[in-house]
C-alpha positions in Angstrom: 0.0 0.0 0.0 1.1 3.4 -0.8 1.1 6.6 1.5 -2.3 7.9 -0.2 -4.1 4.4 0.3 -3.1 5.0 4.5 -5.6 6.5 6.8 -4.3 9.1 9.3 -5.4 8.9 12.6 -4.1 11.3 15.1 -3.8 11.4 19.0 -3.9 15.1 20.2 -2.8 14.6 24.2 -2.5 18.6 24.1 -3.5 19.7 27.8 -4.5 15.6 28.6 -4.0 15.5 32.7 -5.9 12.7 33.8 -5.7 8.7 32.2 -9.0 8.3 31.8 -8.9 11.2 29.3 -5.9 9.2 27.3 -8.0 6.5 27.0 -11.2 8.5 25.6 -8.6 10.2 23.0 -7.6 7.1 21.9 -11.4 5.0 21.7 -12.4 8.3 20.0 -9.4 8.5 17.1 -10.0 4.2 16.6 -13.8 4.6 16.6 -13.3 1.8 19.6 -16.3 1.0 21.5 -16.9 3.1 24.8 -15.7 1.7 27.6 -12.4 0.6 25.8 -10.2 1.8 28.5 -6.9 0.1 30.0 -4.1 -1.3 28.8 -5.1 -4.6 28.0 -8.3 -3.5 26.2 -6.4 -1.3 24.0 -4.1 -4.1 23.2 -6.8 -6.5 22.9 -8.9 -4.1 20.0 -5.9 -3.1 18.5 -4.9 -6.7 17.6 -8.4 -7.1 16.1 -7.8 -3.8 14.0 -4.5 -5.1 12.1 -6.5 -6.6 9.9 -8.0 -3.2 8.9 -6.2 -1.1 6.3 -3.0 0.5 6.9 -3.0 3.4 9.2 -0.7 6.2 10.3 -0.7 7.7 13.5 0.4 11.6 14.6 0.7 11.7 17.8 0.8 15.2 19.4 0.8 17.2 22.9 2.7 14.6 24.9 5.2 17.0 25.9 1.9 19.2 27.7 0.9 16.2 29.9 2.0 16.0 33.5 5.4 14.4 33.5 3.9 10.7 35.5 1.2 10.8 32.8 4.2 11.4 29.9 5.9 8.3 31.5 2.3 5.8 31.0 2.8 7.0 27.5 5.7 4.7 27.6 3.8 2.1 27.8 0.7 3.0 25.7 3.6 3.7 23.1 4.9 0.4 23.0 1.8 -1.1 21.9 
């Protein structure tokens, strides 16, 4: 697949203080079913989107988050 057949998704964490709100940003930018929040949910609907099309992600605002917050994002990164 080429660059133009990718969808862009983006994850705006610009002025995100709280976990729970991480979580809404990223069931919101998926389209994931509410209440997808947690770790393990994430990683458990994400491995049931790779079989979607091709996506890139932005991801923007980390750097505004309160520094433990910035650290989870390791984690949420990784996945």
């Amino acid at each position: 697949p080429t660059e133009l057949d990718m969808q862009e998704i983006i994850f705006d964490f610009t002025g995100c203080k709280y976990i729970m709100k991480l979580y809404d940003i990223i069931q919101e930018s998926f389209g994931f079913p509410d209440g997808s929040e947690g770790i393990e949910c994430i990683v458990d609907l994400l491995r049931d989107y790779a079989g979607c099309p091709p996506i890139a992600v932005k991801i923007t605002g980390i750097e505004t988050m309160p520094k433990d917050l910035q650290n989870y994002m390791d984690k949420v990164l990784e996945v």
